[in-house]
N, C-alpha and C positions, 0 to 999 in steps of 0.2 A: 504494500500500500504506500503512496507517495505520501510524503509530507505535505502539511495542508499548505504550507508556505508556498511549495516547488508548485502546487497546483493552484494558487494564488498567482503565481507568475505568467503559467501559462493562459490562467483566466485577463491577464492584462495584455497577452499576447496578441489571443484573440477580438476581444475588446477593439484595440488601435486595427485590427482588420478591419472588422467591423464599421467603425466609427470612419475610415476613409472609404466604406464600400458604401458607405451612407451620402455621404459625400457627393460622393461621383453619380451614385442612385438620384440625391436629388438634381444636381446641377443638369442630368438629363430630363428633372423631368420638365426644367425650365427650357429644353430644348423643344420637348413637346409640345408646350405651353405657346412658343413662338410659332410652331410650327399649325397649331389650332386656330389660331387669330388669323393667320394665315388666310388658312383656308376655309374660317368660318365655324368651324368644327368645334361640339362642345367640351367644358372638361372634361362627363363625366360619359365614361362608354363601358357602360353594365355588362354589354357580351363581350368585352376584351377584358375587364378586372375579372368574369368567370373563368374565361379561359388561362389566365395567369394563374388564379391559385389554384386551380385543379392540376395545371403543370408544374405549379412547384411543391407540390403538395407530391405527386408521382414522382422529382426528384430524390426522396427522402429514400435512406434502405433503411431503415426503420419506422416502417408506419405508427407507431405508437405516440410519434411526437405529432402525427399531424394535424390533430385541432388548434395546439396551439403555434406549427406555423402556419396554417389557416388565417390565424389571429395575429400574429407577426406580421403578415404580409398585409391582411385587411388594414390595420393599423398604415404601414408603410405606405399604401395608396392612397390613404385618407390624408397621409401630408404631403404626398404629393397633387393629387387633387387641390387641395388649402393654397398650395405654392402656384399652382396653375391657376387657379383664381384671381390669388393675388396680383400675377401678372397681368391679367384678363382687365383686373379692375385696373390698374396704372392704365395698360394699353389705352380706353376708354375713358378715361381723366384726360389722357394726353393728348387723345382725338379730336 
């Protein structure tokens, strides 16, 4: 069994993964956001957020976790959504 420390580190490890994959996750989804306004397109597309979490939800090898990244990810497109709006709204101010 590891020391809780040693797995304290690795928990920070992951963490700074994380936290930049977050990142990068939202900054695109300001790319979508321009890319909507674009073309007119709304934030929210209920048959593309079903088909993401059913795909990421089948990348798991252990089905056990997958309610809660169901809920991971629900979560994760509610702030992207939030961020799409936000730009949505600027866009619209500045029109």
């Amino acid at each position: 069994m590891k020391e809780l420390s040693a797995i304290r580190l690795e928990l920070d490890s992951v963490d700074r993964e994380i936290v930049a994959l977050f990142e990068k996750r939202m900054n695109l989804a300001r790319e979508v956001a321009a890319y909507k306004i674009a073309h007119g397109l709304p934030v929210l597309d209920q048959s593309r957020e079903n088909i993401v979490l059913d795909s990421r939800v089948s990348m798991l090898k252990d089905g056990h976790w997958a309610p809660s990244l169901r809920c991971l990810y629900e979560e994760i497109m509610r702030l992207s959504r939030q961020e799409q709006q936000r730009i949505l709204k600027e866009a619209e101010e500045h029109a």
